[in-house]
N, C-alpha and C positions, 0 to 999 in steps of 0.2 A: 522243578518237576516238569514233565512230558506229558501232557494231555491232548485228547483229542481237540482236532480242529475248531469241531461246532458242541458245543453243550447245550445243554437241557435247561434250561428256565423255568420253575417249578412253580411259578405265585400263580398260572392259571389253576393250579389245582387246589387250591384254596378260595381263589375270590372270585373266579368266573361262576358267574350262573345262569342254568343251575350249574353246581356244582359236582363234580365227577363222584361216585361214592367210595368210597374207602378200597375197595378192591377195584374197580376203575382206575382210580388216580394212582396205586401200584402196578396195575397192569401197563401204564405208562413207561412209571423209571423203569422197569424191567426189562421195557421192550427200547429206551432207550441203551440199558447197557447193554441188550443183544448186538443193538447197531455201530456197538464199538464207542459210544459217549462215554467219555472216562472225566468229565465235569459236570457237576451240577450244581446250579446259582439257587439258592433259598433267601428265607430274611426271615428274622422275630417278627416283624411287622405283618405279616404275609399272611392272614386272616379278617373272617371279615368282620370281625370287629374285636372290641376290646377283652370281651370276657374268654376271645379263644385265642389270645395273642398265645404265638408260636407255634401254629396248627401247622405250618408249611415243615419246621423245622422237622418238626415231631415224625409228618408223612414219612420226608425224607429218608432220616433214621429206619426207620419203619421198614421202609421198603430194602432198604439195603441191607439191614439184617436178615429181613427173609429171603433174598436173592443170596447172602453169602457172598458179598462184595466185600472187599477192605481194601483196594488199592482204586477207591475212586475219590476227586477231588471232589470236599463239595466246602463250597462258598457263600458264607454266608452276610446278614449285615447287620450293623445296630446304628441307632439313632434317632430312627423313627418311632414313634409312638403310637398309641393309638387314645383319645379319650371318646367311649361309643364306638363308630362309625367314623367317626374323623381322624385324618391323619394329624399328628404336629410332630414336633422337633426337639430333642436333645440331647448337644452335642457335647454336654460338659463330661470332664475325665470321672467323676463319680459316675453318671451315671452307664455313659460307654463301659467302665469294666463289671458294674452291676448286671450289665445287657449281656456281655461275653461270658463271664458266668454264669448265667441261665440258660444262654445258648450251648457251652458245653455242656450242661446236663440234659437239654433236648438231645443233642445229638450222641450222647455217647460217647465223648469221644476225651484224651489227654488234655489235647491242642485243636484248636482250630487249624482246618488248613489256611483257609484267606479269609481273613476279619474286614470288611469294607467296611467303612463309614458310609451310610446309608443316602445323607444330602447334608450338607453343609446345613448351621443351624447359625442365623443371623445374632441372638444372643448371647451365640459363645465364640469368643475369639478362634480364630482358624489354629492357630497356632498350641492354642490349649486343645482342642481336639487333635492332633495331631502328634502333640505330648501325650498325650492318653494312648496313644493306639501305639508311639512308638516304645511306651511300658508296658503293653497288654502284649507284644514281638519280646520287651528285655528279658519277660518275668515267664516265658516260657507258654503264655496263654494261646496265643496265636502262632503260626509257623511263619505266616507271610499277611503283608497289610495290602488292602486296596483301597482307593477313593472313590465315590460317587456322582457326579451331577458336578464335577468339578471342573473350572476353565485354566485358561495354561500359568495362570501366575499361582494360582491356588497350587496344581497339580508340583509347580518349582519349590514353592515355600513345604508340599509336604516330603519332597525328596530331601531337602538340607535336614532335615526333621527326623525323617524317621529312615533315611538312610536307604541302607542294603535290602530291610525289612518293604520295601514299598514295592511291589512288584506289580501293578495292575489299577486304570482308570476305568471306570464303568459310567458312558455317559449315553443318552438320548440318541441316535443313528439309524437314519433309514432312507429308503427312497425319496420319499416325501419329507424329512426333517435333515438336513445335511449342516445345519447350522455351527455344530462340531465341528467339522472338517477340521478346521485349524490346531482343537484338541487333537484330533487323530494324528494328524501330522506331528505332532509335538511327541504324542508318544511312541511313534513309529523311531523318529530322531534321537530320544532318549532310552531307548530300548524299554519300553514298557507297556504290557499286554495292553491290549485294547478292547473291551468287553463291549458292544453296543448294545443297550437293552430296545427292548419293542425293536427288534432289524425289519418288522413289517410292516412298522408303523401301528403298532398298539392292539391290545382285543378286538376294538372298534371297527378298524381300519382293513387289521388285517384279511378278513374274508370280502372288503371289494378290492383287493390289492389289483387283481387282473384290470378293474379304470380305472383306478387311483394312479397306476403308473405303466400305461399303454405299451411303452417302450421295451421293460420288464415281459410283458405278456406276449409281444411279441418276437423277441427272442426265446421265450419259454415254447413257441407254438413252431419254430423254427429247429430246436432241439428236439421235440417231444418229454420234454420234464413240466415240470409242474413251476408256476411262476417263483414258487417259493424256493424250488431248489436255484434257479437261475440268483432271485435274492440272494442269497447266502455264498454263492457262490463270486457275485458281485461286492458283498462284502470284504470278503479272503481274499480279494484282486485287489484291495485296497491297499496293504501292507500286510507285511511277513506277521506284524504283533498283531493280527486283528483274530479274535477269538469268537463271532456268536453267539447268542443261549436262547438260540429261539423257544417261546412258549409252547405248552402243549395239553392236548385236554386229552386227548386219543393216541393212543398207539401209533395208528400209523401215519399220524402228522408227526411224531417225534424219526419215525424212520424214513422216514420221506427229507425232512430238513438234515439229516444226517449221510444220505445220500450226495449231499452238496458236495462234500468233499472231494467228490470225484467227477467234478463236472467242469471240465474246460470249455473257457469261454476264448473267443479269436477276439484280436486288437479290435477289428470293425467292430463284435458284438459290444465291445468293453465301453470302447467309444462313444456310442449310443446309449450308452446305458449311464455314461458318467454324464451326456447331456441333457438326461433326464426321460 
């Protein structure tokens, strides 16, 4: 499938707070698909706590039915848990297509477009989650599989696995966390998409991005764009497979990161910016 460059990452409109309200956080997707985002990254996990597990999936849906979209990707993940307020893990094949069929009743949908496995789960063998995911692709659940938080041996053992079905890693990338690289390169090599979650370095981070990475802010101030499109645009210099989902609480931060696309950078800028 052909989708836009930069997607939409939808878990700030569930766990950021405060929280966007109901018509807020659709006035977002909305004005992401004005902007030409034909992705958008969700999870069952992606509330803020247990008694409202799958509030992202649900927005999602939501939104898109009321926009009268049907040819946009949206990506979801299972794995994670929630017990309260805290995150935990699991990765076993019971429960993975437990999680895929609750997520296609959130979303409405046949099939999933892309099923991630959320984060490796130290209890369950790599390889039993990865049999799981590549029967939730046999049996017609999912259309296409992705990984999460995974490193290159991991991402090799689930391509023997699940095959043709594995289309995309989703790991940690950003100015300030480059520890990937090696991932990236791996999947740039093996042809497969490259999703970086937080590309600004997290909820946290994100709004001191301008000192957090001086470098960034000033080629931003050089172009007259906003650091964050120079970000993303730093990203997509990376390789051809790298794909974005920058976060979004407002409108016009989802149009503004979707602008990147069209923003050339010169080797000098590039340069600098990969020196950090």
């Amino acid at each position: 499938m052909t989708v836009s460059a930069i997607g939409l990452g939808a878990m700030p409109l569930s766990t950021k707070e405060p929280r966007p309200s109901p018509v807020d956080a659709e006035a977002v997707v909305h004005a992401a698909l004005d902007a030409g985002v034909t992705l958008i990254d969700t999870a069952d996990a992606y509330a803020r706590d247990e008694a409202e597990f799958g509030h992202n999936e649900v927005l999602v849906a939501n939104a898109l039915r009321s926009y009268g979209r049907a040819d946009v990707l949206v990506a979801t993940k299972g794995g994670h848990t929630r017990r309260g307020r805290d995150w935990e893990l699991d990765g076993s094949p019971a429960y993975l297509r437990r999680a895929c069929e609750a997520s296609l009743r959130r979303l409405h949908v046949e099939a999933i477009d892309l099923y991630q496995l959320h984060r490796p789960d130290p209890a369950t063998p790599w390889e039993e989650s990865m049999g799981a995911l590549r029967s939730l692709a046999d049996d017609g659940l999912v259309r296409m599989v992705g990984i999460s938080n995974a490193d290159v041996a991991q991402i090799d053992a689930a391509q023997a696995i699940v095959g043709d079905a594995l289309v995309s890693v989703q790991n940690q990338f950003s100015p300030g966390y480059r520890s990937s690289a090696g991932e990236l390169a791996h999947c740039a090599a093996v042809g497969l998409a490259w999703l970086p979650w937080s590309p600004f370095g997290g909820v946290s981070a994100a709004g001191s991005l301008d000192a957090e990475a001086p470098a960034f802010a000033e080629v931003a101030a050089e172009l007259g764009v906003s650091v964050y499109q120079v970000t993303l645009a730093w990203h997509l210099a990376q390789a051809d497979v790298v794909l974005p989902i920058p976060g979004a609480s407002r409108p016009a931060s989802i149009v503004d990161s979707a602008a990147a696309t069209d923003l050339v950078l010169s080797p000098d800028q590039l340069a600098r910016l990969q020196e950090g």
